[in-house]
N, C-alpha and C positions, 0 to 999 in steps of 0.2 A: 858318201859312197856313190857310183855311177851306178846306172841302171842295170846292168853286167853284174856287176859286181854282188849286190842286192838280190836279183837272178839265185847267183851260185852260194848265197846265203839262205834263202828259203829254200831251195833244195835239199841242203842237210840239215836244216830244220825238219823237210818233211821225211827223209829218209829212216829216219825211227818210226813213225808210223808205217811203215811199209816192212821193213827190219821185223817189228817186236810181232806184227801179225801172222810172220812164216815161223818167228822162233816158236809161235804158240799155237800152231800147227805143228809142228817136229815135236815138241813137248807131249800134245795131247797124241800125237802118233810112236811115241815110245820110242824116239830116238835122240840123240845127243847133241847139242848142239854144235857145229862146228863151221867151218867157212865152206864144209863141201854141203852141208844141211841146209847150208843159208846162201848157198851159191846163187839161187833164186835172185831174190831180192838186189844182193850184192850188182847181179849184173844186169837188172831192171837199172838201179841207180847209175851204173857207169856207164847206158845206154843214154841215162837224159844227161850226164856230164857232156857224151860226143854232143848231144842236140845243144845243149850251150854253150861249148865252144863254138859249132857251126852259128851259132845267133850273134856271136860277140863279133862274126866276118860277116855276116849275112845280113842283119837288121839290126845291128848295136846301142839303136833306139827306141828300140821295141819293148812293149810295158814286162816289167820285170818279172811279177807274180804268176802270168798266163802259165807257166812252164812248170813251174813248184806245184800247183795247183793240180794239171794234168798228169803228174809225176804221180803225185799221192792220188790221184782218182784211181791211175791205170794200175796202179801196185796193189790197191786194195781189191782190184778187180783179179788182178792173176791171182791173188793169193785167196780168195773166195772160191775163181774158179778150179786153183786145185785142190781145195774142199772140197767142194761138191763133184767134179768131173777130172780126176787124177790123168785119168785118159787121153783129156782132153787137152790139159793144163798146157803141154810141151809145144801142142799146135797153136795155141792162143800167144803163148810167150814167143814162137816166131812170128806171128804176124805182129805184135806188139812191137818189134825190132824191124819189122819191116815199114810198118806203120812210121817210126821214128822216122825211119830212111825215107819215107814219103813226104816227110813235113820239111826234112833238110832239101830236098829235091823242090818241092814249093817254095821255100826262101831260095833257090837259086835260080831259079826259072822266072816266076812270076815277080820283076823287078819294078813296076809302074801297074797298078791295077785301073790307073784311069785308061791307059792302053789298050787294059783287054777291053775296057768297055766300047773300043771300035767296034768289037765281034760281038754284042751283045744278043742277035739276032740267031746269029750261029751258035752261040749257049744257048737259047731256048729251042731251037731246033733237035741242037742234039739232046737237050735233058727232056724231050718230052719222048723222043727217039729210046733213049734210056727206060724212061718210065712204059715203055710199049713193048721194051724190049722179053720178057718176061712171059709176054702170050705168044711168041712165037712157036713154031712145032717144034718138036725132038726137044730143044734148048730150053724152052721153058719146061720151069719145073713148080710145081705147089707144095707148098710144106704148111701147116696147122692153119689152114682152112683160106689161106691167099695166097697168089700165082703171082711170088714177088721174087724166085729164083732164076737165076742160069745155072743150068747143070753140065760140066765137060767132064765128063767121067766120072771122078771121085769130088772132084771139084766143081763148088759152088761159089756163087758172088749171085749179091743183091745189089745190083743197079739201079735202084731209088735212093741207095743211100748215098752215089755221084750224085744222081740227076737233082737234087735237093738241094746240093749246093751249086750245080749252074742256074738251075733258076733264082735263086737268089743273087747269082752274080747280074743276071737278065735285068730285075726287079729294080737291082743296086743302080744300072748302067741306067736302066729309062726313068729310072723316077728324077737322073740326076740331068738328065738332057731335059727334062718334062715337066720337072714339078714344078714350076710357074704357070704352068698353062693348066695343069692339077688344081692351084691352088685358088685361081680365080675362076668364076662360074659364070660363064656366060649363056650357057641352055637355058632356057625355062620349059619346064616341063610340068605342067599344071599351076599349081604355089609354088613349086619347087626351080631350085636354079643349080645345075649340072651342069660341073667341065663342059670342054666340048667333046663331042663324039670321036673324031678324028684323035684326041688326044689321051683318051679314054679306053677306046677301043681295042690296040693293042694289048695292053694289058688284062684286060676283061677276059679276052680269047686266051693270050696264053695259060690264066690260072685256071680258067673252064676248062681246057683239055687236058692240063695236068689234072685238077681234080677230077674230071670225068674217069679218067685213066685208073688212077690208085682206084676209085669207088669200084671199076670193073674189078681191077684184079684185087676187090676184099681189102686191100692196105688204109683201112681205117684210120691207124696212127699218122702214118704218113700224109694221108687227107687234112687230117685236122692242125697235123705238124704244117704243112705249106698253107692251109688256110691264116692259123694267126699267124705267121712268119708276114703274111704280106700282108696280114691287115695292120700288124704294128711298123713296118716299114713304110706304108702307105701313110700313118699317121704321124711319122718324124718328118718326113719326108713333106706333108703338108701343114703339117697341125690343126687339120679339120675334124673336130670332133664329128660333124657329120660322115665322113665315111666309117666311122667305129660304131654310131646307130645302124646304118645302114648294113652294115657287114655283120652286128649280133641279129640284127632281124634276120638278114639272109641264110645266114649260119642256123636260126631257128627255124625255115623253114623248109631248107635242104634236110634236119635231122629227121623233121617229121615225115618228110618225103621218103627221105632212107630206111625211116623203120617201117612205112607203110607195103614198101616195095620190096626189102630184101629180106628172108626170114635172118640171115647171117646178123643181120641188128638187135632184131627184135629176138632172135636168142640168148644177146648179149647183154641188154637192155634188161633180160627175165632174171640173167644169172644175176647182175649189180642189185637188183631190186630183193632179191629172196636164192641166196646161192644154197642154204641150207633145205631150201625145198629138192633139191635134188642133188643131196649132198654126195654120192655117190655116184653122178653122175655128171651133167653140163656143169655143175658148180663146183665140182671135185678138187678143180683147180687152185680157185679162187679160195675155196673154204680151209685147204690145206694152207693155202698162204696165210689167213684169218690166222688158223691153230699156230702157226707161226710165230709170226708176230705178237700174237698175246702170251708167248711163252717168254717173249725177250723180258718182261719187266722193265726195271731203268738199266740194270745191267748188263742184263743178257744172261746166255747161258754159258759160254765160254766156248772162245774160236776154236770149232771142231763138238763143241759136245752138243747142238741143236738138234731137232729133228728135220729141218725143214731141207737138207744138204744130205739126206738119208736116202738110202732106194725108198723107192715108192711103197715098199711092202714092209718098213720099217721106218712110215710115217713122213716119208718125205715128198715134193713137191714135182710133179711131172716140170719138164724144161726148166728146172730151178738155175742151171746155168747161164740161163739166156734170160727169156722174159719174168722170170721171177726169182731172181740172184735176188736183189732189197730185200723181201721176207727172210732172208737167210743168214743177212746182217745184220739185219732187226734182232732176230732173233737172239744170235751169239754176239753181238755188240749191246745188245739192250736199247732204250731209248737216247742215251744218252750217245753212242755209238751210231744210231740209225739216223740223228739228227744232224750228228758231227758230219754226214756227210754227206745230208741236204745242207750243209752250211758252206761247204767246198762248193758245190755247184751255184749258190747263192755269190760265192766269192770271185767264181768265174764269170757268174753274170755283171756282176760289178765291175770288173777287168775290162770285161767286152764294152761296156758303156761309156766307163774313161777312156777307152781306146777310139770310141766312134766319137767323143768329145773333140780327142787330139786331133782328130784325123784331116788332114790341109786339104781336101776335095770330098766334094759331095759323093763321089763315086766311095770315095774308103769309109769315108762314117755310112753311108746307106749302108754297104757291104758287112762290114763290125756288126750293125744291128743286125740284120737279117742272120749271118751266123751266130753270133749271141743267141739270138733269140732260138735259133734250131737246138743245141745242144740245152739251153735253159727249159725247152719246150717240151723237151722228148723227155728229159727227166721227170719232169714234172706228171706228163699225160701218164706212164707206165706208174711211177710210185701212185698217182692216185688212180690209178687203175688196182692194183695188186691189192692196195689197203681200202680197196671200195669207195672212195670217195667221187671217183666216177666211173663209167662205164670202162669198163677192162675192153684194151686193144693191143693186138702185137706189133710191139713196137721195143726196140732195146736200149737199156741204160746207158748213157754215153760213155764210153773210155772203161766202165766198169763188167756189163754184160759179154758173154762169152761170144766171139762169132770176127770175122777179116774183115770182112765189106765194112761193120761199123768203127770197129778203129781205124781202117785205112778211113775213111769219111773224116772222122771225129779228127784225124791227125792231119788232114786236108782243109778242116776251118781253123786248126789252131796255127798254122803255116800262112794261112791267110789273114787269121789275126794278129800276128807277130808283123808282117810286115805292112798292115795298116798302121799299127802303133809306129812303123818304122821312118811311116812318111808323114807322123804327127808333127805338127807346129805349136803344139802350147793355145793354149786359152787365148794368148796376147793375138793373137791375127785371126785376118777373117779366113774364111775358107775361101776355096777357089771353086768355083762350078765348073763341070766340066760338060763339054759339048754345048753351054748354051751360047745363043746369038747375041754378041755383043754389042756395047754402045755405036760400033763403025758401022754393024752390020755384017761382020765376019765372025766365022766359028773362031771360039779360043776361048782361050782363060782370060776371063775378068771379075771384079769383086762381086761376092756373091750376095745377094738381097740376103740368105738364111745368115745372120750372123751368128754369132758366137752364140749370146745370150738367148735369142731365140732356140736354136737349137740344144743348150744346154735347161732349160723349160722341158722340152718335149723329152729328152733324154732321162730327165729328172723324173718326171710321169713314166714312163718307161721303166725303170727302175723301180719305183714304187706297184707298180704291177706285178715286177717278178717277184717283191719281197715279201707282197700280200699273199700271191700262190705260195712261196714256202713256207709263212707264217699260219698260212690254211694249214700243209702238209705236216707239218710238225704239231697242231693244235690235234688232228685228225690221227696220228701217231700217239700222241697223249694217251688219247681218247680211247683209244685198242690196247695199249698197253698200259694203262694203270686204271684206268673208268673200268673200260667193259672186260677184259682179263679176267677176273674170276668168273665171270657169267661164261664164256667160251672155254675155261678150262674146264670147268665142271659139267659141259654137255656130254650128257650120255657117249654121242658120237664120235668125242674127240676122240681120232686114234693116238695122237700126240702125248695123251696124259694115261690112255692105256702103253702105250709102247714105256712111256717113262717108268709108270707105277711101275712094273712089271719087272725094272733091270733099279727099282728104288727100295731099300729096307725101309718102311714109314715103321716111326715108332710105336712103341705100344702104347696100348690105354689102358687102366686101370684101376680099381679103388684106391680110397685111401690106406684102406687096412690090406692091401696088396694082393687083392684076389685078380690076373691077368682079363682084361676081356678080351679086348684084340690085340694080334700079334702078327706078325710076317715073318713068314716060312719060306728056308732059301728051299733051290728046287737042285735035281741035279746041273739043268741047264745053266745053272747062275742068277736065273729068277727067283723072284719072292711071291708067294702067294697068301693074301690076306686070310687069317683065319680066326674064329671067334670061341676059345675054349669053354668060356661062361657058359654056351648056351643061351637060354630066356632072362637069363640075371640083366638086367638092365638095358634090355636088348634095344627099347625106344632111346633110349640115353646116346647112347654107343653109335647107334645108324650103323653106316655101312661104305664099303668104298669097294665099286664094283667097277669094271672094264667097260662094261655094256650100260649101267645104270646110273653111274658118276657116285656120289658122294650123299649122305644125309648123317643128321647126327653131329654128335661128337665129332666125327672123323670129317664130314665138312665144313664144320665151323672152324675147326683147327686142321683144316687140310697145310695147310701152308707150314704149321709148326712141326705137323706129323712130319714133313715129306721133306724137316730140317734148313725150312728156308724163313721163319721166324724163329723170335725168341730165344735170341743166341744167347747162349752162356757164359761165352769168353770170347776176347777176339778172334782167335783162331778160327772161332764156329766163322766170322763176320769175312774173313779171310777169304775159308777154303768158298763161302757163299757165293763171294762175287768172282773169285778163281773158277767159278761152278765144279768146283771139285766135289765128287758125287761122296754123302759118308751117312749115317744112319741117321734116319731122323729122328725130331726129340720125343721123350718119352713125354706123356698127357697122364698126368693123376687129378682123377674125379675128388671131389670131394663126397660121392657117393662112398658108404660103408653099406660092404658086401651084407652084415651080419640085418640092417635097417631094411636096407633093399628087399632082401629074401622076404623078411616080416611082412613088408608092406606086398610085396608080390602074392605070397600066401594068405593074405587078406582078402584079396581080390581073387582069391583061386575062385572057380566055374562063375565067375558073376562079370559082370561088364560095368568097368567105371575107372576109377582113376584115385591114386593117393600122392600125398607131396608131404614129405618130412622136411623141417627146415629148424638152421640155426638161429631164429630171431634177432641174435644181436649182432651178427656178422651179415646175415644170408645168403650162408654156405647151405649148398640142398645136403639130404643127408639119403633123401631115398626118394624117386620119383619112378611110381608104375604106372602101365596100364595094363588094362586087360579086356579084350582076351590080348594077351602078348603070346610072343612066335618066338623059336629058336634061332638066331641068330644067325648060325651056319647054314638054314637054309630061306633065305633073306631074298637069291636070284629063284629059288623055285616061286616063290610068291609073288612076284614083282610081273616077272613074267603071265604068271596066270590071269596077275589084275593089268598087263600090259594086251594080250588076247582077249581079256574080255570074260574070261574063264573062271575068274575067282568066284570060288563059294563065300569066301571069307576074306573078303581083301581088307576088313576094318581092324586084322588084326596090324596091320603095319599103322595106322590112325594113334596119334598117342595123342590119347582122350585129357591128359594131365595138362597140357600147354593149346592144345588147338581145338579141343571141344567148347564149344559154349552151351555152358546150363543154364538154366534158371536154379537161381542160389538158394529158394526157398527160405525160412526162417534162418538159417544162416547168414543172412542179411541184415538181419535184426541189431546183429553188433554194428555196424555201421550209423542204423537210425536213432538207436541207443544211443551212440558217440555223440550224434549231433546232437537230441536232447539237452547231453547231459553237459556237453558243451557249450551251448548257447544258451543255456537257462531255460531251456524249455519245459523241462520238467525234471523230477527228482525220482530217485530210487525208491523215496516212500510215498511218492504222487499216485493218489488212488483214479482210479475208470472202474467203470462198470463192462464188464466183460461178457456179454449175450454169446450163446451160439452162433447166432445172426444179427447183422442191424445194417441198415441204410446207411454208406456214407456215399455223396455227390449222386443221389437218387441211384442209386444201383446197390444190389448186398454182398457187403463181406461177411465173411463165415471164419469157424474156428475150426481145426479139422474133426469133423464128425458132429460139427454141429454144436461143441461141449459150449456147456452156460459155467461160466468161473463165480458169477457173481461178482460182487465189487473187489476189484484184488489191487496191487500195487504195482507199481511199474516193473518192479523187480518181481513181482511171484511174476507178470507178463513175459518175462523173458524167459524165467524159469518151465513156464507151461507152454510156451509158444503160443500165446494169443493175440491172434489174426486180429482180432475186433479191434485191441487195445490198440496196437500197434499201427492198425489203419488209424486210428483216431489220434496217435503219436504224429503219425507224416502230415495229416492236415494241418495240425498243430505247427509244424515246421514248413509248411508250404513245399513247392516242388524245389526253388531255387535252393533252398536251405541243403534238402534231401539231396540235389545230383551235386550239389560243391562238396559236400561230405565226401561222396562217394566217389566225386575225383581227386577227393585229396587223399585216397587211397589206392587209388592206380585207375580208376577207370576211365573211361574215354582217351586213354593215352594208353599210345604206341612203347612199351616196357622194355627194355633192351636185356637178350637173355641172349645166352649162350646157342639155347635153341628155340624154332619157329614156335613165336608165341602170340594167339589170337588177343585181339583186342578184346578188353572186357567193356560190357557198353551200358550205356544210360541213355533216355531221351531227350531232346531239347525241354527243357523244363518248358518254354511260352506256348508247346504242346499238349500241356500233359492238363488232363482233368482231373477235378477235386479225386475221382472214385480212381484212376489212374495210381495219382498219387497215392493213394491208402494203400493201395495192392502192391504197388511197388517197395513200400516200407516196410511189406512183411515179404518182400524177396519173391515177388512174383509179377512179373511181365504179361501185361494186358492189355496196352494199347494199340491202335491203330494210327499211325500217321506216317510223315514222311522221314520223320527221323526212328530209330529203333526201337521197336518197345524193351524194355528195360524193369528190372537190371538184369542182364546176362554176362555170366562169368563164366572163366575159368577155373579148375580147382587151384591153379598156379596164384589167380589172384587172389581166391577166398585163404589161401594158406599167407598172402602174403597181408591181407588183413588179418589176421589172427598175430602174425609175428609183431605188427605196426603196435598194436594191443599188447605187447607179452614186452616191446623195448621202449616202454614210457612212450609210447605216440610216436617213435622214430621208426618212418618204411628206409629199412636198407634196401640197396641194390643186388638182387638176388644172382651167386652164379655158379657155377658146375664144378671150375676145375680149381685146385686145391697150389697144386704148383707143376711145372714144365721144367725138364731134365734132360740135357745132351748125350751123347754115347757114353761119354765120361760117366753121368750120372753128376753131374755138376748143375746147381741148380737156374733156371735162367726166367724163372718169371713166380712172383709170391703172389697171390691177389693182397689186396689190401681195402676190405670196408668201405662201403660209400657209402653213405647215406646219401637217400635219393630226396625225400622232404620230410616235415613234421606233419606227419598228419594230422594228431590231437595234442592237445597237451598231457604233461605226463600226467595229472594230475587227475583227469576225466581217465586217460587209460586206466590205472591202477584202482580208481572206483568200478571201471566195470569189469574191470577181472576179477573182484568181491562178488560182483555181481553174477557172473558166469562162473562162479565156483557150485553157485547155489544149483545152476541146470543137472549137475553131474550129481549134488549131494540129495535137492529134495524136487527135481525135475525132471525133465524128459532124456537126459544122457546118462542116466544110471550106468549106464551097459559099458561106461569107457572109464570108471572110475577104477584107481590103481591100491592096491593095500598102501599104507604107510605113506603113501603120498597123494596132496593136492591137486586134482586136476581142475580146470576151470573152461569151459567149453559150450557150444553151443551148436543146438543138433538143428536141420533143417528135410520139411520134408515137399516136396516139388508137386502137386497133382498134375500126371501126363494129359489127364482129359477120357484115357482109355480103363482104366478104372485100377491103374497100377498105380506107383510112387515112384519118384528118385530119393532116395535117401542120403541126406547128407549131415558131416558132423567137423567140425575147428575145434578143436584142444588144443589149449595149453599146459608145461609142466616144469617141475612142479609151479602151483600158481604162484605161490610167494617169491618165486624170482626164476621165470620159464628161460629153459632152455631148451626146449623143445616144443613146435609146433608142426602137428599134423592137422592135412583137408584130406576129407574124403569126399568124395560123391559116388553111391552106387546107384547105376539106371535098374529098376522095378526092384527095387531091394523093398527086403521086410521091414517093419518100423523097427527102429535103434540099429538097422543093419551097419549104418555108418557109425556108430558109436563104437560098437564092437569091435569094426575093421581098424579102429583110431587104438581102441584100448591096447590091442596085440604090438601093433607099431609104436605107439609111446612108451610101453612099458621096455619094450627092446630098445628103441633109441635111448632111455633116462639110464641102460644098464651098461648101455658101449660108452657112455658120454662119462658112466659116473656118477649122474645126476641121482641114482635111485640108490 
């Protein structure tokens, strides 16, 4: 196929993406689709048809792709901009059609680009003329904080967006008259050896007073856009790595000069650094594009349903048409959509490279790169401006962003790049240089020193720069939209996930035995508002999902599935998902039972502690309280008072069950017991002598109150809770023995729960001393050092040793929710049982579950024993030091084959108070299960 031909084959390649983007606009805007709905697009596409017939007369040599490529940038740009700016969309799409007519007027005019380079003098003249033009009186005009307009009435033009491509034509023309005297260095200047001055000079000045210039009128972008432009043209142009040092030092010392001198930077520089410090305000911008982009996911939300293309007062993006259009794509294209078209621009810059390859005079390849590298550049600077990746500067999306001056520009390098491709000769020849002094002694063309292969080296480097910066951009993209995404959806601040909540039905949550806790309430408006019928029933479980507050709970761990965007049921759900078609989200069933719940809540009535009922052989929860617990519905009055600083009570939102750490007291003892009983340490009927007091590691343990048992057995020890014995058990097992036990029942490890769960902790055993040791074996933390004194639990953990004990020595994986259900009510997630490891063998569990039947029949848990059935349990009591208790108690039931394990711990509770609070909740869990 010839190169034409190829041309008008990627163009109707790319005209479906330009096509399906307005159908899905018309769609999401509730209209039909038809050739007058889709007139749009239609005549976008028959506009770049005129531009490639006019190529097939004008540059019929000219690289194929450049055209298909611009085609689909500019199509995805009108049709974003009348997303976002309807308004505006009509004015955009006639300079787009005029823009074209610019580009066809470029191929017809500019027939010899080594010719313009006679005038190369007279281009920088006038673009620096351009670039000044701008501070004149009356005419110039400033718009968002730089003096880069001409205003004639209603009408503006930015004349940097010319003046950027004559100095490149400038840059193109002298480096090609020049770059031999460029490239050898005749100066010495200290160690160093520098061109010469005379040949140097020129160019030093002209980009000085350009940069001087944009720096006055604030055009940042533009600065930095003409800076690498000519440091990478300088660098093809000579292949001296030394001026790429020299020019990032320089560049490093201009910024620090800039932000020294202008506050305009160092504003700038504040927002990149911490935009959420003044989210509301300098960083309002920036933070809304954040919220943005982290909404796209891989998918997006679906072209038209985003917020970031919204009025401002309905979560959208100030100037999202112009410098932050990309978050808007991001958003409703997803990632995969936001990359597809950094990979257009990546394909452009590719274009432009083969093009400066082909090109038969040093004047067209210099000219290729230097515009390459403009439109490659400015994408680049704004998308990692908007996504933070650097310092945010106004500057606009090439061929995509809303605005004349940049399409007419963008259509004026791609007119210049068509016909450098035009005057390519192929790899097989050398270039010609143009204006240098030839072997006679006279100006002309003759073979040029830069050959082919040299020049295809630095091009090649060249290339590999721009693919590094998109492969940054796209890494940096990743990173916002699937890394940090949840962390930005769920701040408090986001108005993005309040505007959504609010027009979203999130499913309900509820027991297993079908008591409602949360629900969402349509409003007249069409809104839904969250609401919690329960009350205090499970109200730590549940959390919360507030506007202002974000998310805890239930409702944040499965924000995603509530809000119908996990856990699909059927395709359809998978469907309407990536269609972002908005539809209820799925329903969330606890494995929490209302009738368990209540029991355990009412156990803890006026007292302060925590309880946790559990399935042992699954590790489905069956009731997790704390208390004091709050009512649910008023969840923002409390939040707020402990957010003022106000709260009398702000420990009622604290859910003591997962995030408190206690000292386990005698409740620990099942653990030390294990490992005894485990490693042959000692037996059930291994007698000690059991004092009130006695010395171990020269300091004294005690029994509580001092009791003397006399010589008893390891089993009455367990049964009575003696300190003494039990201190003389851990020596007997050393420390390494004691903390591998008790991480091989979850401690010192990070447990993966449905919700925020405190690590339960031990000390580095090669810390711990003999008298350490003892105290810790009876569940009391007394050391000093740089690792934690130990053991400190949770009651989560101590209930999930008990369960480890009740399923032959296997810790399951403990979790909340039961199963997840579409609108339909179709079911779209079962948990399924893990076991997480074996803690003991079954063979030691099941001996000390004999063993711990004894505490509840002739021991210290009397108070939790049930009629007609076996409980086996063991109570623990904590001394605060203040002359109170913490009371705690693990039951299992019935013991002969437990289905049920409850932890309690109450802080300054009465002795057996945890027994009691266990008996109430076990006898109720063994009556909903059955078991009783």
């Amino acid at each position: 196929m010839t190169r034409r031909n190829i041309e008008l084959l990627l163009l109707v390649i790319a005209s479906p993406i330009v096509i399906v983007l307005f159908a899905m606009l018309v769609v999401t805007g509730g209209q039909e689709l038809s050739f007058t709905t889709l007139g749009v697009p239609l005549g976008i596409f028959a506009a770049f048809i005129a531009a490639h017939i006019a190529v097939r007369f004008l540059a019929p040599a000219a690289d194929p792709a450049i055209l298909p490529i611009t085609f689909a940038l500019s199509g995805i740009g009108i049709a974003f901009v009348t997303r976002i700016l309807p308004d505006k969309a009509v004015n955009q799409l006639i300079w787009l059609f005029l823009a074209v007519g610019v580009m066809i007027v470029v191929l017809a005019v500019v027939r010899n680009l080594d010719k313009l380079a006679n005038y190369k003098y007279t281009l920088m003249v006038l673009g620096i003329l351009l670039l000044l033009a701008p501070m004149l009186p009356v005419i110039g005009y400033e718009s968002g904080g730089g003096q880069l307009w001409l205003k004639f009435g209603s009408f503006t033009f930015q004349p940097g967006e010319i003046a950027k491509i004559l100095i490149v034509f400038f840059i193109a023309a002298y480096l090609a008259a020049n770059r031999e005297m460029l490239s050898v260095f005749t100066w010495k200047v200290g160690p160093l050896w520098l061109p010469s001055p005379a040949t140097l000079l020129p160019l030093i000045v002209m980009w000085a007073l350009a940069f001087v210039v944009v720096v006055l009128e604030k055009d940042l972008g533009l600065a930095l856009v003409l800076f690498s432009v000519f440091v990478i043209m300088l660098y093809v142009a000579t292949g001296k790595k030394l001026y790429l040092v020299v020019s990032i030092g320089l560049a490093a010392i201009a910024a620090v000069a800039l932000y020294g001198m202008m506050g305009h930077v160092q504003a700038r520089v504040a927002i990149w650094l911490d935009p959420f410090a003044d989210a509301q305000g300098a960083g309002f911008q920036l933070v809304q594009s954040i919220y943005s982009i982290a909404d796209g996911d891989l998918f997006g939300q679906g072209i038209g349903r985003g917020m970031g293309g919204n009025p401002i007062a309905e979560g959208g993006i100030p100037v999202a048409e112009s410098d932050f259009i990309f978050p808007v794509i991001a958003e409703e294209t997803g990632l995969l959509g936001a990359a597809g078209v950094l990979l257009l621009y990546l394909c452009f810059a590719i274009r432009g490279v083969v093009t400066a390859a082909r090109a038969k005079s040093d004047v067209s390849s210099f000219t290729a790169v230097g515009l390459t590298s403009i439109i490659v550049l400015q994408a680049f600077i704004i998308v990692g401006g908007v996504t933070r990746l650097i310092p945010l500067t106004g500057i606009t999306l090439p061929f995509i962003s809303q605005g004349g001056s940049s399409l007419i520009a963008s259509f004026i390098i791609v007119g210049c790049l068509l016909r450098c491709g035009d005057e390519g000769t192929g790899v097989g020849s050398e270039m010609r240089q143009t204006g240098a002094i030839g072997a006679h002694g006279a100006h002309g063309a003759t073979d040029s020193v830069l050959g082919r292969v040299a020049l295809g080296r630095r091009l090649t480097g060249t290339m590999m720069i721009y693919s590094v910066l998109f492969a940054v951009l796209v890494a940096n993209l990743t990173y916002l939209m699937i890394i940090k995404a949840p962390e930005y959806q769920n701040m408090p601040a986001n108005n993005h996930t309040m505007v959504r909540e609010a027009k979203m039905e999130r499913g309900t949550i509820s027991t297993v035995d079908g008591t409602v806790l949360a629900q969402s309430v349509r409003q007249d408006d069409g809104s839904y508002v969250r609401e919690y019928p329960a009350g205090t029933l499970a109200a730590h479980v549940v959390g919360y999902a507030s506007e202002r507050f974000g998310t805890a709970g239930i409702e944040a761990a499965y924000n995603d599935t509530l809000r119908g965007e996990q856990n699909f049921a059927s395709f359809t759900d998978v469907v309407n998902s990536l269609a972002g078609i908005q539809v209820k989200g799925n329903d969330v069933v606890l494995t929490i039972d209302s009738r368990i719940q209540e029991a355990a809540q009412n156990a803890l009535a006026g007292q302060v502690g925590a309880v946790v009922a559990m399935n042992p052989e699954t590790g489905a929860v069956y009731a997790l309280a704390s208390s004091p617990t709050y009512d649910a519905a008023d969840y923002e009055a409390l939040l707020t008072a402990a957010a003022e600083g106000n709260s009398g009570d702000s420990s009622e939102l604290f859910n003591r069950a997962t995030q408190a750490l206690y000292a386990p007291g005698s409740t620990f003892k099942m653990v030390t017991l294990a490992a005894a009983l485990q490693d042959g340490i000692a037996k059930a009927d291994s007698e000690y002598d059991s004092p009130g007091e006695m010395d171990i590691g020269n300091a004294p343990v005690t029994n509580v109150k001092k009791r003397d048992y006399g010589k008893i057995t390891l089993e009455q020890a367990l049964w009575y809770s003696s300190n003494t014995v039990f201190g003389q058990v851990g020596v007997q097992l050393g420390a390494d023995l004691l903390v591998n036990m008790a991480c091989s029942f979850g401690f010192n490890e990070q447990l993966s729960f449905d919700l925020p769960l405190a690590m339960s902790l031990m000390p580095d055993p090669a810390e711990m001393t003999e008298w350490e040791t003892a105290w810790a074996a009876c569940g009391e933390p007394v050391g000093e050092h740089e690792s934690p004194a130990g053991p400190q639990a949770t009651v989560m953990q101590m209930a999930l040793v008990g369960c480890a004990i009740a399923n032959e020595g296997a810790l399951m994986q403990p979790y909340l929710v039961d199963g997840i259900y579409n609108a339909n009510g179709e079911r779209g997630f079962s948990p399924i049982p893990v076991k997480l490891k074996q803690a003991i063998d079954a063979a030691t569990a099941q001996e000390e579950i004999e063993i711990m039947k004894g505490v509840v029949t002739e021991g210290t848990g009397g108070k939790a024993a049930i009629d007609g059935v076996a409980v086996a349990g063991k109570t623990g009591t904590h001394e605060r030091g203040d002359g109170d208790d913490d009371s705690w108690f693990v039951g299992l039931a019935p013991a002969d084959d437990p289905k049920v394990v409850v932890a309690v711990a109450i802080e300054r509770g009465e002795s057996g108070a945890g027994a009691a609070a266990a008996h109430d909740v076990l006898e109720t869990a063994l009556e909903v299960t059955g078991a009783l």
